[in-house]
VOGULO-526723 format. One record per residue: residue number from 1; residue in one letter; x, y, z of N, C-alpha, C in turn. Coordinates in steps of 0.2 Angstrom, whole numbers, plus 5000, padded with zeros to 4 digits. Layout:
# residues N
@marke->NUM; kollum->a; n.x->X; n.y->Y; n.z->Z; ca.x->X; ca.y->Y; ca.z->Z; c.x->X; c.y->Y; c.z->Z
...
# end
This chain:
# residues 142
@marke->1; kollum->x; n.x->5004; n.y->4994; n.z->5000; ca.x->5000; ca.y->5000; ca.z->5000; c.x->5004; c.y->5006; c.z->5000
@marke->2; kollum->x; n.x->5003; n.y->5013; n.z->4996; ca.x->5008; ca.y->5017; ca.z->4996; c.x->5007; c.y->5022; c.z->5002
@marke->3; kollum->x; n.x->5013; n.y->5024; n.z->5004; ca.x->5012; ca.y->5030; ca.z->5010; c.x->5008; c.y->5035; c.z->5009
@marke->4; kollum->x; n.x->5004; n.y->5038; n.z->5012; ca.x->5000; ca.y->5043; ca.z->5012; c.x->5005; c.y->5049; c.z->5013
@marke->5; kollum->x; n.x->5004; n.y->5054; n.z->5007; ca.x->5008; ca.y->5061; ca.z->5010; c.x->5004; c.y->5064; c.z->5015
@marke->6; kollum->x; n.x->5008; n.y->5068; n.z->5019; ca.x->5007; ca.y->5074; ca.z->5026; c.x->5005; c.y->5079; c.z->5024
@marke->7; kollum->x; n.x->5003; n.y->5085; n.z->5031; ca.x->5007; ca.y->5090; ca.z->5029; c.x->5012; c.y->5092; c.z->5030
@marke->8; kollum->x; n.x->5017; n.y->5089; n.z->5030; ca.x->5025; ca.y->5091; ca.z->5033; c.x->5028; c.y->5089; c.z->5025
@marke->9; kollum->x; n.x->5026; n.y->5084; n.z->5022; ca.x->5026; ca.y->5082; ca.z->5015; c.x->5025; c.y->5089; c.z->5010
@marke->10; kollum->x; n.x->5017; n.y->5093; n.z->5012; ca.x->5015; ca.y->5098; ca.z->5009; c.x->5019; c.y->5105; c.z->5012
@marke->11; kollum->x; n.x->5024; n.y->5105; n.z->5015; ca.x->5027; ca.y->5109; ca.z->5018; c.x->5032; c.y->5109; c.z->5015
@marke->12; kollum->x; n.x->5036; n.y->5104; n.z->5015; ca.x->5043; ca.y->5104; ca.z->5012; c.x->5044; c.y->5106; c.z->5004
@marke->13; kollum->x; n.x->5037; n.y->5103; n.z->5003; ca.x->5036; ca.y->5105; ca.z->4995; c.x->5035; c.y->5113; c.z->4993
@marke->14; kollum->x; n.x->5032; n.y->5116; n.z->5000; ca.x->5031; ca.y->5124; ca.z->4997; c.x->5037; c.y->5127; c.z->5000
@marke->15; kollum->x; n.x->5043; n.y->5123; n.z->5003; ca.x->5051; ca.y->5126; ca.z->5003; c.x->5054; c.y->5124; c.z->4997
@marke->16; kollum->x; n.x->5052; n.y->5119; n.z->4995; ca.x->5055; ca.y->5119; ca.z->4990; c.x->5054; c.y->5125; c.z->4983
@marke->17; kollum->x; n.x->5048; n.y->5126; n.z->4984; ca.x->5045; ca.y->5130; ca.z->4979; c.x->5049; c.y->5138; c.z->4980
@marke->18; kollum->x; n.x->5048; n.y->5138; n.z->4987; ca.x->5052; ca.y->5145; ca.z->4987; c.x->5057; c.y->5147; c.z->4987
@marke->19; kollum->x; n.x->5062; n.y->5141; n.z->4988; ca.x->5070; ca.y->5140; ca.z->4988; c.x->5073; c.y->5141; c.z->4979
@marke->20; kollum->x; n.x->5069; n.y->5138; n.z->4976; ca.x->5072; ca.y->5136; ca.z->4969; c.x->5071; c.y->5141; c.z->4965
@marke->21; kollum->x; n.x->5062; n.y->5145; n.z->4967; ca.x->5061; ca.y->5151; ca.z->4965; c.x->5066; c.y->5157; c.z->4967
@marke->22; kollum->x; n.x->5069; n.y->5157; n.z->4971; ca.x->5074; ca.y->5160; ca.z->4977; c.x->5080; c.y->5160; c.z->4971
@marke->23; kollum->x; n.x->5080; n.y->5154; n.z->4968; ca.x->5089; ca.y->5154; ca.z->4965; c.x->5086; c.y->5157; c.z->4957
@marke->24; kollum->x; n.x->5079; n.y->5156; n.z->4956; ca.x->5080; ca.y->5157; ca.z->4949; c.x->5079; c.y->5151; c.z->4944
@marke->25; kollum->x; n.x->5079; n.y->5147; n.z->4947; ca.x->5080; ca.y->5139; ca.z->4944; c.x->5072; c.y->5137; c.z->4939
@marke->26; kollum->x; n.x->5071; n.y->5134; n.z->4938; ca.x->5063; ca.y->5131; ca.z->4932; c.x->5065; c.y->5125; c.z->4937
@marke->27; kollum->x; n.x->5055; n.y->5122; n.z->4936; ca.x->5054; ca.y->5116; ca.z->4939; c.x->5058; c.y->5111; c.z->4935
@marke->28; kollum->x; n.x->5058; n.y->5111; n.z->4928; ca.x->5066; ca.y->5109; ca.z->4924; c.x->5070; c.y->5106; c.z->4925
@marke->29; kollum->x; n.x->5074; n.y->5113; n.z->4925; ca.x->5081; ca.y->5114; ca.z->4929; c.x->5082; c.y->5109; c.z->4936
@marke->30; kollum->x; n.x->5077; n.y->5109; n.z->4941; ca.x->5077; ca.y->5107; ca.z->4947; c.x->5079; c.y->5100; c.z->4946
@marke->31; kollum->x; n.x->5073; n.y->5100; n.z->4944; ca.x->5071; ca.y->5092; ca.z->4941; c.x->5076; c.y->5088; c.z->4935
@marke->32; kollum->x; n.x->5080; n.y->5091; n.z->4930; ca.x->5085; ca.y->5088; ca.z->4926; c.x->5093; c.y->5088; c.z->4931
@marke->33; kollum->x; n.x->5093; n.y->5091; n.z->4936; ca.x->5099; ca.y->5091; ca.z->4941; c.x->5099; c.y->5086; c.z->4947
@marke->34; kollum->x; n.x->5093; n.y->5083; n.z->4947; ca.x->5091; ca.y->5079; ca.z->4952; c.x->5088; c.y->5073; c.z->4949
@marke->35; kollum->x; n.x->5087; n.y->5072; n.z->4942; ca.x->5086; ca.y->5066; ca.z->4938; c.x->5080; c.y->5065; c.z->4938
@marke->36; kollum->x; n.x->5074; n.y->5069; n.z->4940; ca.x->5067; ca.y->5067; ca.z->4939; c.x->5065; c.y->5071; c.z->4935
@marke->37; kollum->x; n.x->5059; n.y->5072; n.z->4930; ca.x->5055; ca.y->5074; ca.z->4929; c.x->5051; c.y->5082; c.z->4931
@marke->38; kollum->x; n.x->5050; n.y->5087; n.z->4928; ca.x->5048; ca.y->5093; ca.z->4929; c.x->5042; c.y->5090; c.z->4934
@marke->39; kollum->x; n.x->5036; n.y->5085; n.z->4932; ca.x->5031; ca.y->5084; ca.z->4934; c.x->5032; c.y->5080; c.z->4941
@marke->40; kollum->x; n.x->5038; n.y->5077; n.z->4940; ca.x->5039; ca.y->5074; ca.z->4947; c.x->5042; c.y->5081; c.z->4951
@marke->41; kollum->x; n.x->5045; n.y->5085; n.z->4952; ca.x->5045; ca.y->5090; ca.z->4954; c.x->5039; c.y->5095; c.z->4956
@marke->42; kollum->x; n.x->5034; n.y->5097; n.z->4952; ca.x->5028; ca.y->5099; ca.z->4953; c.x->5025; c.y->5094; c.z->4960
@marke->43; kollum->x; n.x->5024; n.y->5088; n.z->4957; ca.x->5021; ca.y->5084; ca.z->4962; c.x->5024; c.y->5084; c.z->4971
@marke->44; kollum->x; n.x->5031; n.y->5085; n.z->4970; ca.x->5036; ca.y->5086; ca.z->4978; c.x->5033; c.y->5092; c.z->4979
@marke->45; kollum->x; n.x->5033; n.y->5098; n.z->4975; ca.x->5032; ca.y->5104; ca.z->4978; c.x->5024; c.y->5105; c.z->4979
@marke->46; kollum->x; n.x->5020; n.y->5101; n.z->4976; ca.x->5012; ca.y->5102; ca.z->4979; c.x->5010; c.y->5096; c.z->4986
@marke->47; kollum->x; n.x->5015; n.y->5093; n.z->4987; ca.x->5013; ca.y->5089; ca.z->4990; c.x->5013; c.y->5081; c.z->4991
@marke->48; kollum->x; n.x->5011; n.y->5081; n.z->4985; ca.x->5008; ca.y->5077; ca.z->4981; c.x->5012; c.y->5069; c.z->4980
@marke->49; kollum->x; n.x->5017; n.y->5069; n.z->4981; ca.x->5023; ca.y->5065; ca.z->4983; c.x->5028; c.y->5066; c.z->4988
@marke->50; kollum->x; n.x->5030; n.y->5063; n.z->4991; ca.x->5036; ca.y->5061; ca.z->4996; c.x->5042; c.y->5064; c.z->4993
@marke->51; kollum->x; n.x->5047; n.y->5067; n.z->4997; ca.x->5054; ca.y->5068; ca.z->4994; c.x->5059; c.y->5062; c.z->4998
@marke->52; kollum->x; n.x->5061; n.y->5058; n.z->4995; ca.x->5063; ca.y->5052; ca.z->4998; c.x->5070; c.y->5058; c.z->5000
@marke->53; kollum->x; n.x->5074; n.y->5054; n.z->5006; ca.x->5078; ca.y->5057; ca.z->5009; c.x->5086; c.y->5059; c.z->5004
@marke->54; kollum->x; n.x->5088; n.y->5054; n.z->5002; ca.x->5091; ca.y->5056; ca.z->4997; c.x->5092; c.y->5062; c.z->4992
@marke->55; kollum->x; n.x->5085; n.y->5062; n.z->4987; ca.x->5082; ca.y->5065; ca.z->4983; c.x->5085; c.y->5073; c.z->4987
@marke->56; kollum->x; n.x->5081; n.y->5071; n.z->4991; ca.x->5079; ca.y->5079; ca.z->4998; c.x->5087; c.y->5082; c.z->4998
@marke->57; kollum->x; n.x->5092; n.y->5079; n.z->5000; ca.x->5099; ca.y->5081; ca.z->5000; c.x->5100; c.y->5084; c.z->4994
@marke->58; kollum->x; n.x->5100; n.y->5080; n.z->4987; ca.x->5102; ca.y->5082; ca.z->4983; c.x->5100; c.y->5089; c.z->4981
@marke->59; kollum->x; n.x->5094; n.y->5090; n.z->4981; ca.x->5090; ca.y->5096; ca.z->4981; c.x->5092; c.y->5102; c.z->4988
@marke->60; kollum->x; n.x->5091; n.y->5101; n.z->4991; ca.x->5096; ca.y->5104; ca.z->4997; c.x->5105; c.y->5108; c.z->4993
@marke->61; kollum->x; n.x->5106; n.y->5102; n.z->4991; ca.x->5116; ca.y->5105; ca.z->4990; c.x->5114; c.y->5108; c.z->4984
@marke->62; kollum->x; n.x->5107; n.y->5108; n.z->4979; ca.x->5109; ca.y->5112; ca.z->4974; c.x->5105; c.y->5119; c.z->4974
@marke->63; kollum->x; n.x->5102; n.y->5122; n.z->4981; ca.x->5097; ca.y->5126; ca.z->4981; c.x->5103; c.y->5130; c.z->4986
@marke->64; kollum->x; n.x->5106; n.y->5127; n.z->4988; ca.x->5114; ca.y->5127; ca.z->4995; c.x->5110; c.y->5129; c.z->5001
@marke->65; kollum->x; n.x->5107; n.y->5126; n.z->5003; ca.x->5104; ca.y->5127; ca.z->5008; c.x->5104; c.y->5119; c.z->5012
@marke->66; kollum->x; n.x->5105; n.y->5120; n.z->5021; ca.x->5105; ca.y->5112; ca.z->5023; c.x->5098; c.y->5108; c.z->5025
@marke->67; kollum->x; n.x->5101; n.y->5104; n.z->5023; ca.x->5093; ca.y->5099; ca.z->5021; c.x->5087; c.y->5102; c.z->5028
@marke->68; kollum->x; n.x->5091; n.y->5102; n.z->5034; ca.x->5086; ca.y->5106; ca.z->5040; c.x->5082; c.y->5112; c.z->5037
@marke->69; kollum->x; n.x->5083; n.y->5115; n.z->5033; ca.x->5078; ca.y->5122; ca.z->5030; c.x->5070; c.y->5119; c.z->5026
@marke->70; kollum->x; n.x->5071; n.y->5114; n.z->5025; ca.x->5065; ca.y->5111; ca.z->5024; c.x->5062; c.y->5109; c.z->5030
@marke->71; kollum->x; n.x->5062; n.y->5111; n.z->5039; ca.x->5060; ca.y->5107; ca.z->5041; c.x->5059; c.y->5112; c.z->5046
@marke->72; kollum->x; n.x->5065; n.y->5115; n.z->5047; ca.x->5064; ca.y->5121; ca.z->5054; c.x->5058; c.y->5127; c.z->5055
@marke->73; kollum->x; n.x->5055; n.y->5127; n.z->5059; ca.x->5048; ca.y->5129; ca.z->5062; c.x->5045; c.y->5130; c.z->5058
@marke->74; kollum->x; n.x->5043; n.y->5123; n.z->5058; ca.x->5036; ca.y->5120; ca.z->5057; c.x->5031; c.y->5121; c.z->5060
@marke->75; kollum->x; n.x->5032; n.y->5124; n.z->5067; ca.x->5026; ca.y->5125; ca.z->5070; c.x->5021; c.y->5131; c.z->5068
@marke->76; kollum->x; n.x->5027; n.y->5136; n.z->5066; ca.x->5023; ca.y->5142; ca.z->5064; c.x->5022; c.y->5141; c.z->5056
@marke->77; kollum->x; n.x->5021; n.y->5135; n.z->5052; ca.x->5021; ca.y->5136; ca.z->5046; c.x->5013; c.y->5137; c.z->5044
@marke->78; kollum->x; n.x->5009; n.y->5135; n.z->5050; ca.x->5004; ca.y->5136; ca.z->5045; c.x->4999; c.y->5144; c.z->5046
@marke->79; kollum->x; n.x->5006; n.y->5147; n.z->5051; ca.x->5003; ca.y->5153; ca.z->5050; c.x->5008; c.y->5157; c.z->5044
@marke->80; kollum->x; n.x->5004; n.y->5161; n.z->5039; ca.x->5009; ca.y->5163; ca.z->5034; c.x->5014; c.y->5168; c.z->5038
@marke->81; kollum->x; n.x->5009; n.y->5175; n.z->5042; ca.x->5014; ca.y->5177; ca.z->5045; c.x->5019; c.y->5179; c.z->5050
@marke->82; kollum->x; n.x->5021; n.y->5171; n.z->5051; ca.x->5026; ca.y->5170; ca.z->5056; c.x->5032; c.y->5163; c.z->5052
@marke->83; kollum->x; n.x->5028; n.y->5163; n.z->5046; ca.x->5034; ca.y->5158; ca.z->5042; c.x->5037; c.y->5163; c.z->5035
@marke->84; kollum->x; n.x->5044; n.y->5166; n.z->5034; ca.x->5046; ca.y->5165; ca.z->5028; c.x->5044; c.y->5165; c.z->5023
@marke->85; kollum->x; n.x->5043; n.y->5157; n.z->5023; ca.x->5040; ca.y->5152; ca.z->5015; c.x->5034; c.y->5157; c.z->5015
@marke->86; kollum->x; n.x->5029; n.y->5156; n.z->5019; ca.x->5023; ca.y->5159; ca.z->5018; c.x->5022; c.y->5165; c.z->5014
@marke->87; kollum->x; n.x->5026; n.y->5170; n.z->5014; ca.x->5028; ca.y->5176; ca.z->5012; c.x->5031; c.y->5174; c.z->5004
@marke->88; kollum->x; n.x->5037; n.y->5170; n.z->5004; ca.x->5041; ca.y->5170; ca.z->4997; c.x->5034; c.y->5164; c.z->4992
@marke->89; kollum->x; n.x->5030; n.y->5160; n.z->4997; ca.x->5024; ca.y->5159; ca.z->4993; c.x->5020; c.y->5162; c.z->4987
@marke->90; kollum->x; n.x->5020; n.y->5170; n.z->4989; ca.x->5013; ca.y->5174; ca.z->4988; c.x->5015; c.y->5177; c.z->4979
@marke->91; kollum->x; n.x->5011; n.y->5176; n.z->4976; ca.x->5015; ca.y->5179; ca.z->4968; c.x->5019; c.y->5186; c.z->4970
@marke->92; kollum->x; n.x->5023; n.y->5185; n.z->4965; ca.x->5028; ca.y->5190; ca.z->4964; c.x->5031; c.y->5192; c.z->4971
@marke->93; kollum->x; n.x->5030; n.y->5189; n.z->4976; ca.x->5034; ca.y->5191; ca.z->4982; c.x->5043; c.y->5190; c.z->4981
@marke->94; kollum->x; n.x->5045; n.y->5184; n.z->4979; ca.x->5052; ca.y->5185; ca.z->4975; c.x->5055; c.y->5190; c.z->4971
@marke->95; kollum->x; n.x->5049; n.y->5190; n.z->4966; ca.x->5054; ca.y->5197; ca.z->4961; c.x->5053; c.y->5203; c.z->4965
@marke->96; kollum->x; n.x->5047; n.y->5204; n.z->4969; ca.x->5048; ca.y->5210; ca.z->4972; c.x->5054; c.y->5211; c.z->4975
@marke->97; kollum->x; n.x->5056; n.y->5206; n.z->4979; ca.x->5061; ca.y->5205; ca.z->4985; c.x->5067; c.y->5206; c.z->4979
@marke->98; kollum->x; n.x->5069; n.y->5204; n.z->4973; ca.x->5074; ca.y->5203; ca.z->4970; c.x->5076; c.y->5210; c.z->4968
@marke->99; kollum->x; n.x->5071; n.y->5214; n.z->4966; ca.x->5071; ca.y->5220; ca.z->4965; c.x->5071; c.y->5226; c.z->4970
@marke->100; kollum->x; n.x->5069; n.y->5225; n.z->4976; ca.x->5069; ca.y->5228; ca.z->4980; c.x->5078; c.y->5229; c.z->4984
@marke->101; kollum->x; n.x->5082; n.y->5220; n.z->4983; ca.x->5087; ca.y->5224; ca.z->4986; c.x->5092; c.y->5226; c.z->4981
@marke->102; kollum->x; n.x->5089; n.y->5225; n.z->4974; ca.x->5094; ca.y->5229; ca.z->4969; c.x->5095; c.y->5236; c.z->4969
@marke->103; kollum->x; n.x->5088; n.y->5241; n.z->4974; ca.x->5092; ca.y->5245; ca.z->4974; c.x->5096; c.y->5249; c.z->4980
@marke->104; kollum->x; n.x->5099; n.y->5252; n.z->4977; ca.x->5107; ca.y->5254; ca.z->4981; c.x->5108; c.y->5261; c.z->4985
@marke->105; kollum->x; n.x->5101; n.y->5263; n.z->4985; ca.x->5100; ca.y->5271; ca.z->4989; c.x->5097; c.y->5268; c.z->4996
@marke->106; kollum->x; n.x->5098; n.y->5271; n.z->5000; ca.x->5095; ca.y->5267; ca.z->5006; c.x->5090; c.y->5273; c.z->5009
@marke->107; kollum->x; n.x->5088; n.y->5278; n.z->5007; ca.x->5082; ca.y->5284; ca.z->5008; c.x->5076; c.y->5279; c.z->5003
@marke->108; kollum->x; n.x->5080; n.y->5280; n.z->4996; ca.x->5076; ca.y->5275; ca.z->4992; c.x->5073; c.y->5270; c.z->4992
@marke->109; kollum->x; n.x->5075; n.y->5266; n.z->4995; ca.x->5072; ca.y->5259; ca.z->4997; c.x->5066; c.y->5261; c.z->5004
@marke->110; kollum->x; n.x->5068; n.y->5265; n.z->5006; ca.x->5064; ca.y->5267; ca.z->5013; c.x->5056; c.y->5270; c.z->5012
@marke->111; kollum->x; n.x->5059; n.y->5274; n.z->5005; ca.x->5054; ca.y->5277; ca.z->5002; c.x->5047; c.y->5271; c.z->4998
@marke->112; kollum->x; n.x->5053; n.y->5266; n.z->4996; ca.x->5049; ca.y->5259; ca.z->4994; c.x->5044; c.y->5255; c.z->4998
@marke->113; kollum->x; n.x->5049; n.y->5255; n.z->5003; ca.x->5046; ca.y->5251; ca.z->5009; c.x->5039; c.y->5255; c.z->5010
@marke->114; kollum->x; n.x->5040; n.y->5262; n.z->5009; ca.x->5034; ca.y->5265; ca.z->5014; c.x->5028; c.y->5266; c.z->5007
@marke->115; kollum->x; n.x->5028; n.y->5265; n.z->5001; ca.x->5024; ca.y->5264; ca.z->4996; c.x->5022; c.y->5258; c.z->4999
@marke->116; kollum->x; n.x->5022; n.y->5254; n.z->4998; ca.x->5023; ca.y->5246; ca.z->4997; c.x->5019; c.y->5245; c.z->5005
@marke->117; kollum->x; n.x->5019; n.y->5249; n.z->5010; ca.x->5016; ca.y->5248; ca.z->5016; c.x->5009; c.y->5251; c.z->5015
@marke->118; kollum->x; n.x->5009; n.y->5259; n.z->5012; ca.x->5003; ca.y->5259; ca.z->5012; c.x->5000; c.y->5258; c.z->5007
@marke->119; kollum->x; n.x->5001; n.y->5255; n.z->5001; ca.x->4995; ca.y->5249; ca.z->4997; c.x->4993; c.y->5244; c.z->5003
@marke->120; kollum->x; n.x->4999; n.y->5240; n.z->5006; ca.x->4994; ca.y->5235; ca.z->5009; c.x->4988; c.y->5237; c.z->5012
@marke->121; kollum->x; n.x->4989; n.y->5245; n.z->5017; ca.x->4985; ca.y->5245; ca.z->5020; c.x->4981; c.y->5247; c.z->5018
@marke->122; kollum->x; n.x->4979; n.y->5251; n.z->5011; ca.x->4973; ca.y->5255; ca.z->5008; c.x->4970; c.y->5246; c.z->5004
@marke->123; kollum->x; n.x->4973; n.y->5241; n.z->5002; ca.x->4969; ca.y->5235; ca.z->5001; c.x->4967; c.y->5233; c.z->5005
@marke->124; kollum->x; n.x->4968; n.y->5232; n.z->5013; ca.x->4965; ca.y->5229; ca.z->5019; c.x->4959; c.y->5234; c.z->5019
@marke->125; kollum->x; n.x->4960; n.y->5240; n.z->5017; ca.x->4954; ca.y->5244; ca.z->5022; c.x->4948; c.y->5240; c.z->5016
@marke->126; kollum->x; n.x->4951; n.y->5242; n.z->5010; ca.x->4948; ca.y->5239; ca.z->5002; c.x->4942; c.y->5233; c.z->5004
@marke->127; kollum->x; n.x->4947; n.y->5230; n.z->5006; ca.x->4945; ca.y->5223; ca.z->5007; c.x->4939; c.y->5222; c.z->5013
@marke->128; kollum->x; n.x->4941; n.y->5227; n.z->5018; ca.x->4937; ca.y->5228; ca.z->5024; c.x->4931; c.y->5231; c.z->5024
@marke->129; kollum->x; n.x->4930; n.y->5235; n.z->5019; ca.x->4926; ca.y->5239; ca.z->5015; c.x->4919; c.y->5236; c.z->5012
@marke->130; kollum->x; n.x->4922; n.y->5231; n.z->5007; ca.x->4918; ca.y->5228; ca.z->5003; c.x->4917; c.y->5222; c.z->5008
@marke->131; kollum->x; n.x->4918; n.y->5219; n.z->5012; ca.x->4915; ca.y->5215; ca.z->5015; c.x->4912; c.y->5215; c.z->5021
@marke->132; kollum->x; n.x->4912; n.y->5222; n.z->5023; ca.x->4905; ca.y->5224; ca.z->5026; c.x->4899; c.y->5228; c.z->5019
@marke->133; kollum->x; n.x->4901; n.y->5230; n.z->5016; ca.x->4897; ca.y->5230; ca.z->5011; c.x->4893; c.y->5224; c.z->5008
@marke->134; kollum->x; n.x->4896; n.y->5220; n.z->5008; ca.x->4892; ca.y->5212; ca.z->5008; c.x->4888; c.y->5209; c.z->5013
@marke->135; kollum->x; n.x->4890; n.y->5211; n.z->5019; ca.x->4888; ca.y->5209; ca.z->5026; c.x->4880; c.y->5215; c.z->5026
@marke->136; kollum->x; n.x->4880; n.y->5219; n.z->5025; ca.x->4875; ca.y->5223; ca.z->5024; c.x->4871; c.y->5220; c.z->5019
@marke->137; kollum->x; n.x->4872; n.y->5218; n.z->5012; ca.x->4869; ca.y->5218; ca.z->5008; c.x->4864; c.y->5213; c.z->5010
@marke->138; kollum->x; n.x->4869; n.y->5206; n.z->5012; ca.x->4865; ca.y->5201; ca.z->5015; c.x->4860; c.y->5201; c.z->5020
@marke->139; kollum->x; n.x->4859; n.y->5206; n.z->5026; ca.x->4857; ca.y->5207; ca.z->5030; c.x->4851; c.y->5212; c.z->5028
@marke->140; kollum->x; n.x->4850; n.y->5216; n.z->5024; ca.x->4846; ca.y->5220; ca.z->5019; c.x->4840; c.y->5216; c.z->5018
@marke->141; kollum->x; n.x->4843; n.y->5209; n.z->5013; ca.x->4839; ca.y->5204; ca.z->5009; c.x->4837; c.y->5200; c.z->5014
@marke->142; kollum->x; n.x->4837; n.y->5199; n.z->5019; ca.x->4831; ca.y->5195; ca.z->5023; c.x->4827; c.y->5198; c.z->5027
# end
């Protein structure tokens, strides 16, 4: 009978996702330097397969990260934020970050950081907005 993936399975697979994103690599690349299949790769990083312990090393020395990065605090993984991955997960969170430390003025990045803070927060109120706007509507209609 075959083993049943986890979520510790489906976690190591969203490090690996963000690691490799992290170098710049394709599911590919990943996967022709490790001798599987892009789709066996897809399948590690959804969860969806086990990464046999070996396998896991080899992916580890080529991300240069130690096999432990797939593993350490876990406890806070399924909060996004208090996990890393959670964060390198989210689209474009990588190229932001890639771009972000390319630039070289440090008022300028400050300036970046302080854009960048309040989008989030005009989206939260956004977000906070329309869904009491919904919350009304519903309560309207009965």
């Amino acid at each position: 009978m075959p083993k049943q993936t986890t979520e510790v399975d489906r976690l190591v697979g969203v490090r690996i996702t963000a690691l490799r994103k992290a170098k710049g690599l394709s599911q590919t690349a990943l996967g022709n330097a490790v001798g599987v299949t892009f789709q066996q790769v897809q399948k590690y990083e959804k969860g969806q397969n086990r990464v046999g312990a070996g396998r896991l090393r080899e992916i580890a020395r080529l991300l240069e990260v130690p096999v432990s990065a797939f593993f350490e605090d876990q406890t806070g993984a399924e909060n996004g934020d208090d996990n890393v991955f959670g964060f390198l997960s989210a689209q474009g969170a990588i190229e932001l970050l890639r771009a972000y430390v390319q630039i070289e003025d440090e008022q300028l990045r400050r300036e970046v950081l302080a854009i960048v803070r309040s989008a989030a927060r005009l989206g939260r109120s956004a977000a906070a907005a329309s869904a009491a706007d919904a919350s009304d509507g519903s309560a309207a209609a009965e």
